[in-house]
C-alpha positions in Angstrom: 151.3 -105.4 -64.5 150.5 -108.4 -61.8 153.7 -109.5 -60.1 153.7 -112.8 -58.1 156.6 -113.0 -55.5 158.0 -116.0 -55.8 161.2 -117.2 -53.4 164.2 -118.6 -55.4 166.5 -121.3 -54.1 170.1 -120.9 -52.8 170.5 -124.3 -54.3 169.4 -122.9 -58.2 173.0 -122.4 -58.7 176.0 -124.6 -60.1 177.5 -126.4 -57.1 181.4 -124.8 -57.4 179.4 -121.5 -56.7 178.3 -123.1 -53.5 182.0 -124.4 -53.0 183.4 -120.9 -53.2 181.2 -119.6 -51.3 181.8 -121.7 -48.4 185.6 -121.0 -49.0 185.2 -117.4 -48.6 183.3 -117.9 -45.7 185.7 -119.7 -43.7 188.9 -117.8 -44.9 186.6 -114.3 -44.0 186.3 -113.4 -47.3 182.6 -113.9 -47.4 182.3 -110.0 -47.0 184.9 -108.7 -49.4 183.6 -105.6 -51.5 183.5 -107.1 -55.1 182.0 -106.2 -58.5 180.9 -108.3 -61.1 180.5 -107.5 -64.8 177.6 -108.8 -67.3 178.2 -108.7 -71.0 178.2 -111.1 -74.3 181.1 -112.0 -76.0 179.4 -112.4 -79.1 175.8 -111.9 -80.2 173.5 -114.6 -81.2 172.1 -115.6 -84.5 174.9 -113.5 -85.9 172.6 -110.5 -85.4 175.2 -107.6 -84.3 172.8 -106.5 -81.7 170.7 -108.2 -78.5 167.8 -107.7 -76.8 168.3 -107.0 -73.0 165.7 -108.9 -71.1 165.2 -110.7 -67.9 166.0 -107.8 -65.3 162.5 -107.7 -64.0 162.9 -111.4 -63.2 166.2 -111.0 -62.0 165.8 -108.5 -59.4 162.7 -110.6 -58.2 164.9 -113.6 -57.6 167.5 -111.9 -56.0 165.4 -110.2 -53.7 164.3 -113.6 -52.1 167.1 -115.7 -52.5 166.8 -118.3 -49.6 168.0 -121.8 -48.0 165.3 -123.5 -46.4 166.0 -126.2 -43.2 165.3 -129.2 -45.1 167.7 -127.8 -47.8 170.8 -126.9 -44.8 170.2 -130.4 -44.0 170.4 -131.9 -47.6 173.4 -129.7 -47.9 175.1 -130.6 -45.1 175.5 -134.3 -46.2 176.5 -133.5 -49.1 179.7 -132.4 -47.0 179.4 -128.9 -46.2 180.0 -127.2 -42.7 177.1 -127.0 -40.6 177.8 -123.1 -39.6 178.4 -122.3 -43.1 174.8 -123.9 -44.1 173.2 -122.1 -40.9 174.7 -119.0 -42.3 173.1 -119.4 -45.4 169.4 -120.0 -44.3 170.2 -116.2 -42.5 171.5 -115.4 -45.7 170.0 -112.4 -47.9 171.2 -110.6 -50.9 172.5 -106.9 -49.7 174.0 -106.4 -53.5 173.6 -103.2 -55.9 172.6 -103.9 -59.4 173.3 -101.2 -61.7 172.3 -102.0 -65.0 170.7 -101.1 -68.8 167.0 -100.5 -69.0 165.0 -104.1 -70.4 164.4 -103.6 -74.0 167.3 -101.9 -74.6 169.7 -102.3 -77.4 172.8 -103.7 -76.6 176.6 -105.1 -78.3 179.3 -107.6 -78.0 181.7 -106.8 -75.0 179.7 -104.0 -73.8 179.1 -103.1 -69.9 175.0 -104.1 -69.7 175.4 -105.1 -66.0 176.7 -104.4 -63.0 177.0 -106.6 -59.6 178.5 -104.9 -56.4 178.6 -106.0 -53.1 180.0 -108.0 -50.9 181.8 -111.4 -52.1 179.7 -114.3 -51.4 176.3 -113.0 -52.2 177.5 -111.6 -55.7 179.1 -115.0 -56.4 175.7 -116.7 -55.4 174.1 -114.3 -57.4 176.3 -115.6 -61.0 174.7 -118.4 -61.7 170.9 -117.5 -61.5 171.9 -114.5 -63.5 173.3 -116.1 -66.1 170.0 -118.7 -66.2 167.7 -115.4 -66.5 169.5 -113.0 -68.4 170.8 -115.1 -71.3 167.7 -117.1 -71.8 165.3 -113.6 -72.1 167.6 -112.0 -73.9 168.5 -115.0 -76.3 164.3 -114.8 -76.9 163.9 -111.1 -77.0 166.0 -111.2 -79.7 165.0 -113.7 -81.9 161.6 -111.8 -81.0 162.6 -108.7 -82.7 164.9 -110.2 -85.5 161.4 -112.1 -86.1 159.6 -108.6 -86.0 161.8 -106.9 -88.2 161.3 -109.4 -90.9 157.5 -109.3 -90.8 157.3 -105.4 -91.4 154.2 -104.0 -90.5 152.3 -107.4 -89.9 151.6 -108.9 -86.8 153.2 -111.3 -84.4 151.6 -113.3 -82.1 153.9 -115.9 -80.1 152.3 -119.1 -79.6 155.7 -120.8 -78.0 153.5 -122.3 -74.9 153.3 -125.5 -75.7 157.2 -126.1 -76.4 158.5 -123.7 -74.1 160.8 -125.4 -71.4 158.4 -125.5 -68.4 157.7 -122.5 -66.5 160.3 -121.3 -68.9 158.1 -120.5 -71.2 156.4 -117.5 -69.0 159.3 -116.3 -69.1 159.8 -117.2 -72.5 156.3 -115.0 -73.6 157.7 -112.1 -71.8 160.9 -112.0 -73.3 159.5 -112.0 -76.6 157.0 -108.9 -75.6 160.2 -107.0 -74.7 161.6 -108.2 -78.3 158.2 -106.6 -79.6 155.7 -108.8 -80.4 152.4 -107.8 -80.6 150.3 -110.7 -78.4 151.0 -114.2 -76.8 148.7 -116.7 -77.0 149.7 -117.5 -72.8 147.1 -116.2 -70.7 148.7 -116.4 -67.6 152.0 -114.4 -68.9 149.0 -112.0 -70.1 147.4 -111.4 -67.0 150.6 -110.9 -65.2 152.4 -108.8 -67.2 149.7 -107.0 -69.1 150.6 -108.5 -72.5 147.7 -108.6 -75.2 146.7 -112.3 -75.6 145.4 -113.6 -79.0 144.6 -116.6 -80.4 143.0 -119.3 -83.0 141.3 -122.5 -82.5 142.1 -126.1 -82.8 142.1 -128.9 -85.3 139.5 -130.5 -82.2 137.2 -127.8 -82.7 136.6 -127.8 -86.5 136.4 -132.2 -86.4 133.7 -131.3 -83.4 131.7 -130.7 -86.5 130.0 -131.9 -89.3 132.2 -129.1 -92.0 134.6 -126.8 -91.6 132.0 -124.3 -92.5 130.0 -125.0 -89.6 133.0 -124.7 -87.6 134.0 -121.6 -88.6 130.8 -119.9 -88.4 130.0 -121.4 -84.8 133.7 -119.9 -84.0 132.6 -116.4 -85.6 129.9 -116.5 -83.6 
């Protein structure tokens, strides 16, 4: 597996996350031990079960949460204290995340996460959380349910092309934890390490004079 380290954003959060955060700060609360709980309250697709997915991801995003100058600046006219901002560009994630292995099996209003730490930086951590875990998960799911259905046949996801941005790397991922057998994204296949397959287009077969000819010049 290929990871890229990419730095996440203060700002890719909610902005009452920011709000509170600045409140504990200036009440001294900022460094309060605290301990937040992930779950779902129900499962989706009325499946009984879901997918855990998105740790990987998570852990990367934590590990280099940020605020860059430009972005103390941008906050500070949106009203926020300047020593509160020039904490934040100091600011690094010192949480503990225990947590359920990716892949794994998991139920409605059952412990899959664990947050501890102190105050603030587990509140910043809430919303990019949420953003990872539920959208992998949501996929790994319908990945498996998909998976289940198809027996002993095989299932290639071929989502790049409506995926939601770089969401759908993510996307691709998700649905390998789920258990597909290949994506058709090569660059979630040479990160990860996931099989890629594919076809060919409708381009390729009007390239020619039949679709014989296509197909044969394909096979070849």
């Amino acid at each position: 597996m290929i990871m890229e380290k990419r730095s996440q954003s203060v700002l890719y959060t909610d902005l009452y996350q920011l709000t509170m955060s600045q409140g504990y700060y200036r009440t001294g609360l900022y460094r309060k031990e605290a301990h937040f709980d992930f779950f779902f309250r129900t499962t989706p697709f009325d499946s009984g079960f879901v997918i855990f997915a998105g740790l990987a991801d998570l852990l990367d995003k934590l590990s280099s949460l940020h605020l860059a100058y430009e972005e103390s600046e941008w906050l500070q006219k949106q009203g926020f204290d300047k020593s509160f901002c020039h904490f934040l560009q100091n600011f690094r994630f010192e949480g503990d995340i225990i947590s359920v292995p990716e892949g794994e099996v998991v139920f409605a209003n059952e412990p899959i996460l664990t947050v501890s730490g102190p105050l603030l930086g587990c509140q910043l951590a809430e919303t990019v959380l949420l953003n990872t875990l539920n959208f992998q998960s949501l996929v790994a799911t319908k990945a498996r349910r998909i998976k289940m259905a198809c027996g002993d046949r095989k299932v290639i996801d071929f989502g790049l092309r409506r995926g939601q941005g770089e969401g759908a790397l993510a996307a691709s991922r998700a649905a390998a934890i789920g258990g597909i057998d290949a994506t058709s994204n090569v660059q979630c296949g040479f990160r990860y390490g996931i099989p890629v397959s594919g076809t060919m287009a409708h381009s390729w077969v009007q390239a020619f004079g039949s679709e014989l000819e296509a197909f044969q010049a394909y096979s070849r």
